[in-house]
C-alpha positions in Angstrom: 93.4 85.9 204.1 95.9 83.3 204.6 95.2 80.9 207.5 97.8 81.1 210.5 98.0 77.4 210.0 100.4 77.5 207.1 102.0 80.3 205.3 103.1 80.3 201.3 106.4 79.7 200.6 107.5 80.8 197.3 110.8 81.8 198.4 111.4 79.2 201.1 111.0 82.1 203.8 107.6 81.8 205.7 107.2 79.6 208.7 103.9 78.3 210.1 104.2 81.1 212.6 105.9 84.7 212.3 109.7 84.5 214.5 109.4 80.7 214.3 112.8 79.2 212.4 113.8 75.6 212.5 116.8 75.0 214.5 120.0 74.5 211.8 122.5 71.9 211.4 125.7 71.8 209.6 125.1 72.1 205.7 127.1 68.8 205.1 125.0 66.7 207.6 122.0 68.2 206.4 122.9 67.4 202.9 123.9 63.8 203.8 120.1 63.1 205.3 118.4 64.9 202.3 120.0 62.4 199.9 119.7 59.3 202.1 117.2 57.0 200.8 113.5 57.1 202.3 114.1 53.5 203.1 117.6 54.3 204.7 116.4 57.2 206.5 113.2 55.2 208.2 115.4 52.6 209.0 117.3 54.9 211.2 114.7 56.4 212.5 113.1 53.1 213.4 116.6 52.1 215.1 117.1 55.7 216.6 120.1 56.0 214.8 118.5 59.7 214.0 115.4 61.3 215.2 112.5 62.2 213.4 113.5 66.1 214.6 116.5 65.3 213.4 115.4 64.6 209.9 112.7 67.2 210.0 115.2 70.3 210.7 117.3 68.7 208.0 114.9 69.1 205.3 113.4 72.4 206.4 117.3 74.2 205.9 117.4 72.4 202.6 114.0 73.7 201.5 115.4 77.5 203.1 118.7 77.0 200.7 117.5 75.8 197.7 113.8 76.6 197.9 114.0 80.4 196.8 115.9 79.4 193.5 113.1 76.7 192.0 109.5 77.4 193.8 108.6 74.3 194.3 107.0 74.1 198.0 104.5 76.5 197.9 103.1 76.2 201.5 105.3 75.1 204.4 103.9 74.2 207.9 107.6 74.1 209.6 106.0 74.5 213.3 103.5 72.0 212.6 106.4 69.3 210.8 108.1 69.9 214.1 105.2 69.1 216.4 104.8 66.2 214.2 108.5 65.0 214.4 108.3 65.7 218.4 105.3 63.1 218.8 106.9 61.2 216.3 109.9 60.7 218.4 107.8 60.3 221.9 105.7 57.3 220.3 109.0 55.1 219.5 110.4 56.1 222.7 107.1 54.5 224.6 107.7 51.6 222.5 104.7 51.9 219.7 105.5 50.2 216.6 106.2 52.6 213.8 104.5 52.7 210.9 106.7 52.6 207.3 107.4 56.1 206.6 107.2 57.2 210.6 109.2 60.4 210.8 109.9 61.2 207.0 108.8 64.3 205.8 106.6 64.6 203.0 105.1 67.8 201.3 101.8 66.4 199.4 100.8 67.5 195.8 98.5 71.0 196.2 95.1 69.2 194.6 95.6 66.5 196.9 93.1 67.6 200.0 94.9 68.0 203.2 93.4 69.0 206.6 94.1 72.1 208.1 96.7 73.3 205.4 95.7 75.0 202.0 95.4 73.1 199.0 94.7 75.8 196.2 94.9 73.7 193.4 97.0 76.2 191.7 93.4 78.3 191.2 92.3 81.6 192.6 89.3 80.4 193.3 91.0 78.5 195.9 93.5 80.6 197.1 92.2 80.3 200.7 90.9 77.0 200.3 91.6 75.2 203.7 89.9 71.8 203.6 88.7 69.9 206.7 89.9 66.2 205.6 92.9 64.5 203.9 92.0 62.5 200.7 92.5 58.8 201.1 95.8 59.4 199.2 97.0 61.9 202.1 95.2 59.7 204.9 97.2 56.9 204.5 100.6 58.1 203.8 100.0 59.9 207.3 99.0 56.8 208.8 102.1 55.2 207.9 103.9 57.5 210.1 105.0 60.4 207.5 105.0 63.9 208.7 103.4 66.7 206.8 105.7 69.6 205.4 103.6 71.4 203.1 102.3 71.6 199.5 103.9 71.0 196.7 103.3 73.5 193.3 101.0 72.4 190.3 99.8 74.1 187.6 96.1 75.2 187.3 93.9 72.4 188.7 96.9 69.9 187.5 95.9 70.6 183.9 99.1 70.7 181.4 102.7 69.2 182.2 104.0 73.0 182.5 103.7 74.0 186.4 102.8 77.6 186.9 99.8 78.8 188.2 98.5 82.8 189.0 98.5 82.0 192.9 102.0 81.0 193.3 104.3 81.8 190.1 106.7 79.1 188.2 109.1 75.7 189.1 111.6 75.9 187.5 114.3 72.6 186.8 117.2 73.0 189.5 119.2 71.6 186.6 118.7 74.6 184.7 117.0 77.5 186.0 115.8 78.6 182.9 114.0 75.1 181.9 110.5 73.4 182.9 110.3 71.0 185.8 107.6 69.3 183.8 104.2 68.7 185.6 101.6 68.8 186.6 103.4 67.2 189.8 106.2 69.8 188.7 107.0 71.1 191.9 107.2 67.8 193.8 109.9 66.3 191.2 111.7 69.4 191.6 111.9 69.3 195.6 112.8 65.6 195.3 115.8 66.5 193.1 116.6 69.3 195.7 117.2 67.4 198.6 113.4 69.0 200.4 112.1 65.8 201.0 112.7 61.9 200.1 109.4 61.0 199.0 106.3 62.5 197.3 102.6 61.7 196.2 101.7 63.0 192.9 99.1 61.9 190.4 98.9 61.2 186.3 96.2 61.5 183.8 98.4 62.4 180.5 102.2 62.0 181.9 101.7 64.1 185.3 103.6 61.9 187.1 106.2 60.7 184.7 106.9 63.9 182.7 108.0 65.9 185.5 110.2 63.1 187.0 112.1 62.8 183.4 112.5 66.3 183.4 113.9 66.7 187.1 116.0 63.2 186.8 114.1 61.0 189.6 111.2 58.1 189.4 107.6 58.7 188.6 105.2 55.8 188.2 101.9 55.6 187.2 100.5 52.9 188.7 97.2 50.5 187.2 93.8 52.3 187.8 92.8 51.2 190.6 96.7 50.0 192.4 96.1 53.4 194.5 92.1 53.7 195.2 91.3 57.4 194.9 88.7 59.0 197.1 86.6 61.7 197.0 86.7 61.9 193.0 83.0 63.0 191.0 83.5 59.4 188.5 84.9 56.9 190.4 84.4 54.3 187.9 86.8 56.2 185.7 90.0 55.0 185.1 91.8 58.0 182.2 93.6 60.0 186.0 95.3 57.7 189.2 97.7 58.4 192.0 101.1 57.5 192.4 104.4 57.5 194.0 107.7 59.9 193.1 111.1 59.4 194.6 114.5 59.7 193.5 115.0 56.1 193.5 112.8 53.3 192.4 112.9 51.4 195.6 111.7 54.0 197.2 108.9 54.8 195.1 107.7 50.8 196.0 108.5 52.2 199.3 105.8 54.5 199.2 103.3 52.4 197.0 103.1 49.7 199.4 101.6 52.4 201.7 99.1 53.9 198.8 98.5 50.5 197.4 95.5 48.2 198.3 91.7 48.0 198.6 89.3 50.4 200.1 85.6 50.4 200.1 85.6 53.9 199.1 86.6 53.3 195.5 84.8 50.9 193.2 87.9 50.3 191.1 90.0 49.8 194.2 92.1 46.4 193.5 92.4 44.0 196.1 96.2 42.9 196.6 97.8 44.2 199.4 100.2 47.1 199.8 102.5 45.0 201.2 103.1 43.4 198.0 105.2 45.9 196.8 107.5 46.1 200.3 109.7 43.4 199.6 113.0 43.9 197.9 112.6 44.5 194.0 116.5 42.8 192.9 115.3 40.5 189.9 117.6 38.8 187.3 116.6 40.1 183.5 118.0 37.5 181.5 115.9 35.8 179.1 113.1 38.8 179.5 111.9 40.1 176.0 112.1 43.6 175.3 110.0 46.0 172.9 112.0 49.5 173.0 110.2 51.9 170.8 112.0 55.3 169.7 108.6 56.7 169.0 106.0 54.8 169.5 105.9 53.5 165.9 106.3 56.6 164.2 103.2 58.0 165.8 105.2 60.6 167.7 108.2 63.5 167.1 110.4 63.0 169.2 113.7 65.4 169.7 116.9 63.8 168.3 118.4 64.6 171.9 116.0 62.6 173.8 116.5 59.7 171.4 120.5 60.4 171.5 120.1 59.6 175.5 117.8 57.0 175.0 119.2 54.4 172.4 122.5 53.9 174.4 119.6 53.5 177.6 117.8 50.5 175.5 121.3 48.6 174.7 121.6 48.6 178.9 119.2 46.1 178.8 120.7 43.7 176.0 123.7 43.7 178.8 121.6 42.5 181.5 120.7 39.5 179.3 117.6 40.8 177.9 116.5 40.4 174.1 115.7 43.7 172.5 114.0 44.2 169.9 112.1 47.2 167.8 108.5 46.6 168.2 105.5 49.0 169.5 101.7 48.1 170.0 98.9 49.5 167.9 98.0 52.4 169.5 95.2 53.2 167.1 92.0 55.0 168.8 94.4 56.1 171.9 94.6 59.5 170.8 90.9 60.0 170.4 90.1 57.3 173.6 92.4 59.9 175.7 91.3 63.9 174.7 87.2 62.1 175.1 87.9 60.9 178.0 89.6 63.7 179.7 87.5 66.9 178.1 84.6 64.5 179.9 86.7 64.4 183.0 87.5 68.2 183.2 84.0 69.1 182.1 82.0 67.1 185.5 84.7 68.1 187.4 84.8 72.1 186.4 82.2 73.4 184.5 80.1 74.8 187.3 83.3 76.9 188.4 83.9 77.6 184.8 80.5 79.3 183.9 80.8 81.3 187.5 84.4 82.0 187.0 85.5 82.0 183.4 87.9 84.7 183.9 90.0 82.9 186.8 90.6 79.8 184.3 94.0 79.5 181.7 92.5 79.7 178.0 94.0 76.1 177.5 91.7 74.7 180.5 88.8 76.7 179.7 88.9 75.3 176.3 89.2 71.1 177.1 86.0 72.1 179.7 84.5 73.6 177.1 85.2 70.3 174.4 83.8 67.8 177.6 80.7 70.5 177.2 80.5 69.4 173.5 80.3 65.5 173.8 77.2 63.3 173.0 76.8 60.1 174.4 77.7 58.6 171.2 81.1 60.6 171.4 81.5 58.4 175.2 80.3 55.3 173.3 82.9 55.7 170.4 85.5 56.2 173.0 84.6 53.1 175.2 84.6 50.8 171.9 87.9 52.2 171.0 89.1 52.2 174.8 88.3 48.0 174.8 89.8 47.5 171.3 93.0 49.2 172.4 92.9 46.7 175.6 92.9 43.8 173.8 95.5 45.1 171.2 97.9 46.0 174.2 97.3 42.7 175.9 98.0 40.3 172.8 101.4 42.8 172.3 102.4 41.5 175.8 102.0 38.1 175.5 105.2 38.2 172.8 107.0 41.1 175.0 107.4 41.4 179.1 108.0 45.3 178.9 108.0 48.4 176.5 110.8 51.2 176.5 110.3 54.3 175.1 110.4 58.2 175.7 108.8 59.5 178.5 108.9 63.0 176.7 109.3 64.0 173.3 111.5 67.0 173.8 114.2 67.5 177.2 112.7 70.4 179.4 112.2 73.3 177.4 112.2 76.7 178.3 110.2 78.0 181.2 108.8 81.0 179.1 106.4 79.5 177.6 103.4 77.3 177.9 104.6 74.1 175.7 107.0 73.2 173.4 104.6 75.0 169.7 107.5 72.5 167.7 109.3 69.0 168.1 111.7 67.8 165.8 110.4 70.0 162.9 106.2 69.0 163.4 104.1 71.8 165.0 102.1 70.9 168.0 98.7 72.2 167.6 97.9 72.2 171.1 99.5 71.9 175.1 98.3 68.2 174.7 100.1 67.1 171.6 103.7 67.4 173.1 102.9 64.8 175.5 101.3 61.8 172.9 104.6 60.0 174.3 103.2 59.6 178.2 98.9 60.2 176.9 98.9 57.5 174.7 99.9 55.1 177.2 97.6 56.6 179.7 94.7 55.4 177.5 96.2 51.7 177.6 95.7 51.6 181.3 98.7 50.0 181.7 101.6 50.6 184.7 104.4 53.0 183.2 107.3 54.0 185.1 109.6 56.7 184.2 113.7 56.4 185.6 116.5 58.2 184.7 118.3 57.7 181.6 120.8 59.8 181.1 121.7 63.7 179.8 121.5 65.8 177.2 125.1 67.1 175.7 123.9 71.0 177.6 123.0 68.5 180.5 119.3 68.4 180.8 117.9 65.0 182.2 115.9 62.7 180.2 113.9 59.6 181.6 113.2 56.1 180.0 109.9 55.3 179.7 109.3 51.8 181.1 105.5 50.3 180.3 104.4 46.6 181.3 101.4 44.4 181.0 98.1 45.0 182.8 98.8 45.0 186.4 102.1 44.0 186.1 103.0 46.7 188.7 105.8 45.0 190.2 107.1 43.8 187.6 107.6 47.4 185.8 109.4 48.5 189.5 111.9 45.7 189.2 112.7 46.4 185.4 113.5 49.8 186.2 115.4 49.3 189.2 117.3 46.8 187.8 117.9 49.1 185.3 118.5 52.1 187.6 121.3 49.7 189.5 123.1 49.7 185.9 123.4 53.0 185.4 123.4 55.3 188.6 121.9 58.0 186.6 119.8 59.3 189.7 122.8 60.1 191.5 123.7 63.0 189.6 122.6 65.8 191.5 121.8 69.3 189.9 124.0 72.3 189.1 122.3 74.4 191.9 123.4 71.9 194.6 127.4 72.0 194.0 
């Protein structure tokens, strides 16, 4: 049975407790908060320009309007957000300092562990799962002062960049209803393109953070292994999956990695600068930085001649902001092969007890990478770690001659909902739900930060994203290419059909 602490909201319609319904405000105020920037609306709060309860009430009417149409918060805690809001509001009247995100709502990503609401990880097995303790990723977003809305929708245990699951049904893009919001962190790209909250955790192992923000037109970014210490994982040594910030703007997505950011003794990959690096303003002047943009990865990729219509114009942006461009990709020889080892390992000491217990509650696609991880020899995980280092070093000489690397976060726009991946792009068949995604995995094996903005829309006005990759560790340097970037074009401010 479903825990009186949080109720499913598929349709937008269940509150923490039955006959409970946030108070409403005026659709046009509401509207005007849900758009505001996370870093505009904390400033407010923090000056008591607005309330937190204010904010809260906001965002729970937007979730009830626009909720029902896309699926993408999938367990709402409205009672418990309010509580939150209320104690929110009492500490900043009694004169505590606020934390960074204190009084913004945030609905977490449902495989990140939260305490006392369901995380189902998009599995039947889990359906009821209520765990006892946030993961570190949760934990310190809620220190900062964030209040807890709900889940956000995945698909099965976050595996594929399609999100639909047998426990809660489909997201679907609120800029066309009939399209993929991308995944796995599918339904939290979608509610941050609706207007249901202003910022949102997610995480990326082959483009789960980028892909869905490209397809629902706001920021993903995939942050260095280690940027955002992850804890409790089986391998924590690994380095293949992270956690990262989405928001609609890039600003805001530093916003909310200079709370996730930073060391912890719980992670043995954990890196040791600060959050508070990434807190400061990310204005930077381009000119004179050297450009690689890429159309498709060297001719290692397909890529849809509508995603590359949308994304030349995006690469000449940066020639105007004094930047040389040129046509250039690394040698991503061995990524492919680094990538599907590292992750059938991952899937297979994460899942395979569940799997031979519960083979019939697993998608064929997941059952089959477990499966693959079963398969591997120690010499497989050698191969892949001598390819994994080559790859390094191949990457690393590429960037001292170029300061970034643009090129498609997808290879096709969001395709229809129907189905489980794109079987075709641009003419080659895709022999698996991996291969449409090369674009976002083969970067994943590079370990380097990638950040995906807005770039523009297709002709039938589906959004595309610009795939923005830097150095190793060059985190903050990727955020200020893309919000410079973003500045230039104002692509994020178009707001979906569903909205108008």
């Amino acid at each position: 049975m479903t825990s009186r602490r949080d109720h499913p909201a598929p349709g937008g319609r269940h509150w923490e407790e039955p006959g409970v319904r946030p108070g409403r405000t005026g659709v046009h105020v509401s509207e005007e908060i849900c758009f505001a920037s996370a870093r505009d609306l904390a400033r407010r709060i923090r000056v008591r320009e607005l309330s937190a309860r204010e904010v809260v009430r906001a965002h729970l009417d937007q979730i009830e309007r626009t909720n029902p149409q896309v699926n993408a918060i999938v367990t709402l805690v409205a009672e418990r957000a309010l509580r939150e809001a209320r104690a929110a509001d009492e500490r900043l009247a009694a004169g505590v300092r606020p934390g960074p995100l204190h009084g913004l709502p945030v609905a977490h990503k449902d495989t990140h562990a939260t305490a006392g609401v369901r995380t189902t990880s998009g599995s039947p097995i889990f359906a009821d799962h209520v765990p006892d303790q946030d993961e570190l990723v949760v934990e310190r977003i809620r220190a900062a002062g964030a209040v807890t809305l709900g889940k956000t929708n995945v698909p099965e245990f976050a595996a594929g960049s399609h999100t639909f699951n047998p426990v809660f049904g489909l997201t679907r893009n609120p800029y066309d209803l009939s399209r993929s919001a991308g995944g796995s962190s599918g339904g939290a790209a979608a509610a941050l393109a609706c207007g249901m909250h202003p910022l949102a955790d997610g995480s990326d192992m082959g483009g789960s953070l980028r892909n869905p923000a490209s397809f629902c037109n706001v920021v993903g970014f995939r942050p260095s292994p280690g940027r955002v210490p992850s804890w409790p994982v089986p391998a924590g040594w690994a380095t293949m999956g992270v956690q990262g910030p989405m928001a609609r703007e890039v600003a805001d997505a530093a916003l909310l990695l200079s709370v996730l950011a930073g060391p912890d003794p719980r992670s043995p990959i954990a890196l040791d600068t600060p959050g508070s690096a990434f807190a400061a303003p990310l204005d930077r002047d381009l000119r004179g930085l050297r450009v690689a943009w890429s159309p498709d990865l060297g001719g290692a990729v397909p890529v849809d001649p509508a995603v590359t219509g949308v994304l030349e114009p995006a690469a000449k942006v940066f020639e105007e902001l004094g930047c040389t461009v040129e046509v250039a990709c690394p040698d991503l020889s061995g990524a492919d092969e680094v990538f599907r080892t590292l992750r059938a390992w991952h899937w297979d000491i994460a899942l395979r007890p569940l799997l031979d217990e519960r083979r019939a509650d697993f998608k064929t696609s997941l059952a089959e990478n477990i499966d693959a991880g079963r398969t591997l020899t120690g010499a497989d995980l050698g191969r892949a770690e001598v390819l994994h280092t080559a790859l390094f070093h191949r990457v690393r000489e590429f960037f001292e001659r170029y300061d970034a690397l643009l090129l498609p976060v997808s290879q096709v726009p969001p395709f229809d909902a129907g189905i489980e991946y794109p079987e075709e792009v641009a003419g080659h068949p895709m022999p698996d739900y991996l291969e449409w995604m090369r674009s976002c995995f083969l970067v994943s094996a590079t370990g380097c930060p990638a950040l995906s903005v807005p770039a523009g829309f297709t002709s039938d006005g589906l959004p595309v994203g610009l795939q923005i990759v830097g150095p190793h560790h060059a985190d903050l340097a990727v955020l200020q290419i893309g919000h410079a970037f973003e500045q230039a074009t104002a692509h994020a401010a178009r707001r979906p059909p569903l909205l108008r």
